[in-house]
C-alpha positions in Angstrom: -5.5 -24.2 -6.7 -7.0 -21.0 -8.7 -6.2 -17.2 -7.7 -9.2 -17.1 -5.6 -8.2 -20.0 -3.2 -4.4 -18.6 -3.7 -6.1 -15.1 -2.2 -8.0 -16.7 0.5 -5.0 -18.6 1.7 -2.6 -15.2 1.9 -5.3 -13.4 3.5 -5.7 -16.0 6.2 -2.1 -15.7 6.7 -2.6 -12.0 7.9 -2.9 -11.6 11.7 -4.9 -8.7 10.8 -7.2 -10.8 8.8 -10.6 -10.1 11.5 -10.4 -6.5 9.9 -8.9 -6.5 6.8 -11.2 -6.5 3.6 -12.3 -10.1 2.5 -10.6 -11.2 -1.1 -13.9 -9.8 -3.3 -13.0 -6.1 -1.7 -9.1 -6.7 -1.6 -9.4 -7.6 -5.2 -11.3 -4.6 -6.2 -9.5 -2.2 -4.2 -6.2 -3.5 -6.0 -7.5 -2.9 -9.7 -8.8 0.9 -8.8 -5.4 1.3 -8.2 -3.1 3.4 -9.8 -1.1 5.8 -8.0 0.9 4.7 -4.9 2.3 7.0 -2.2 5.0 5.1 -0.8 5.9 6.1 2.8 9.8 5.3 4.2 10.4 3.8 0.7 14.0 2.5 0.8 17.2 3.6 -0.8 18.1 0.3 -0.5 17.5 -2.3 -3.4 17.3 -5.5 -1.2 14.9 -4.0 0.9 11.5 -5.2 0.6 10.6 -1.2 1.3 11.7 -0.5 -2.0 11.5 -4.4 -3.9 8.0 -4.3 -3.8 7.5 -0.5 -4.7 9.8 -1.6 -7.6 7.7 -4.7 -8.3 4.3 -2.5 -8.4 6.4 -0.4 -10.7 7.0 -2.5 -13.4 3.1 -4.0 -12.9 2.2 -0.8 -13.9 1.6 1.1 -11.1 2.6 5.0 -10.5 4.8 5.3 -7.7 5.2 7.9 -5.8 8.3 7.8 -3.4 7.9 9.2 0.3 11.8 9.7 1.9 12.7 13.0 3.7 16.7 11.2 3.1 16.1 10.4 -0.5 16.8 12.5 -3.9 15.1 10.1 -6.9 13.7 6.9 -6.7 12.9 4.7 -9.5 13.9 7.6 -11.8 11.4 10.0 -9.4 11.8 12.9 -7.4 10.9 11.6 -3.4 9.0 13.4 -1.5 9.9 15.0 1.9 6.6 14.3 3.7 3.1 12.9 2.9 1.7 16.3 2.8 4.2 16.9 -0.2 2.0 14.8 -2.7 0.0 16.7 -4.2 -1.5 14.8 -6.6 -4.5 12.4 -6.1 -3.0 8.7 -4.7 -5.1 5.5 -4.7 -3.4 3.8 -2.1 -0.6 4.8 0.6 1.9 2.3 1.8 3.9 2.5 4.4 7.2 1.4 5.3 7.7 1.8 9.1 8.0 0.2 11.6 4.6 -0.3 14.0 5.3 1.8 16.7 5.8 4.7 14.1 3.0 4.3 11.9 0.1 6.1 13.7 1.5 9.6 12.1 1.4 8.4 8.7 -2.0 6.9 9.1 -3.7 9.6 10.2 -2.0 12.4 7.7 -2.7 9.6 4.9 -6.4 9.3 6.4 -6.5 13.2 6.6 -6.7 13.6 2.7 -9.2 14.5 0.5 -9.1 11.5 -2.2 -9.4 9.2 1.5 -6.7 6.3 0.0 -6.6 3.1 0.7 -3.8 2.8 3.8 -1.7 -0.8 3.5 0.5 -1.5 6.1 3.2 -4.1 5.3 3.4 -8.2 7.0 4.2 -7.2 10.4 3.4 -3.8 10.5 0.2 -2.9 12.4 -1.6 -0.3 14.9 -5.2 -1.0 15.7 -5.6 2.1 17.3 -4.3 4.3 14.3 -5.9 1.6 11.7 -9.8 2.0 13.8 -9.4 5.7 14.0 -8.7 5.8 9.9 -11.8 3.1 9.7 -14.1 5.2 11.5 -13.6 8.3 9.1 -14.3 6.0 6.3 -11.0 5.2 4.9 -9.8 1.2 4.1 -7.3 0.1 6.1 -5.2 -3.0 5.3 -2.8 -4.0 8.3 -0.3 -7.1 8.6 -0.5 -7.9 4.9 1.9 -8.0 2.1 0.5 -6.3 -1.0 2.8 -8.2 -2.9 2.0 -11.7 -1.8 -1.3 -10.8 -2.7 -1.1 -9.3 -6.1 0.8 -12.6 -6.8 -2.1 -15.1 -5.6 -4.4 -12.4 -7.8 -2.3 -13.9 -10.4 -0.4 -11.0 -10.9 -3.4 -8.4 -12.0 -2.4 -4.9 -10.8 -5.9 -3.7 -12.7 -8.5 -4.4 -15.7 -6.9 -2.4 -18.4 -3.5 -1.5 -19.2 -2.3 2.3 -18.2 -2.9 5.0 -20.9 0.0 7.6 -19.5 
């Protein structure tokens, strides 16, 4: 089975999957990314809220922790609030449960940059997700990023970082 079949075969697994990118845009929006907000990233090591933020660490990825509990994560300072990054973010994840995410959608939809918006397996609001959609902005829902990036054969992007 190549990565492409490997891809197909994740996203089909996504109840989301009717409104979720297909695997050519889910490809090409994980190599334009760089910078991750990570929303309710987890103090805790076991947890996949802060395993897979670690994972797309060491892939190469700039993380960018998002805990109003947290000091430093992954050597960095965490944020208190979405609307504490500052900097420019290619993607926001976010680590909560559904019934809490609509929030973080919208203030993540509400920047300028417009970042891609995953939501983790089993996390979903189509509500939240269709408003974010309808100002433009890629929403992922139900999917795990890191199941994917795995059947993408492990490609966070074309080129190695320069920073």
């Amino acid at each position: 089975m190549d990565n492409r079949e490997r891809l197909e075969r994740v996203l089909r697994s996504s109840r989301g999957r009717a409104n979720n990118p297909g695997p050519d845009e889910i490809r090409a929006l994980i190599r334009k990314t760089d910078s991750v907000a990570v929303v309710g990233m987890s103090r805790d090591p076991m947890k996949p809220a802060r395993r897979i933020p670690s994972y797309l660490a060491a892939m190469g990825a700039h993380i960018i922790p998002v805990n109003p509990l947290a000091g430093r994560m992954l050597g960095k300072p965490a944020r208190k609030s979405l609307e504490d990054v500052h900097e420019k973010v290619d993607m926001v994840i976010i680590f909560r449960p559904s019934d809490q995410v609509a929030q973080f959608v919208r203030a993540a939809a509400a920047r300028p940059e417009h970042p891609i918006i995953w939501l983790p397996e089993g996390v979903r609001d189509d509500e939240a997700a269709a408003e974010a959609r309808a100002a433009g902005v890629t929403v992922v829902q139900d999917l795990c990023i890191y199941r994917v990036h795995r059947a993408m054969g492990g490609t966070l992007r074309k080129a190695p970082r320069t920073r």
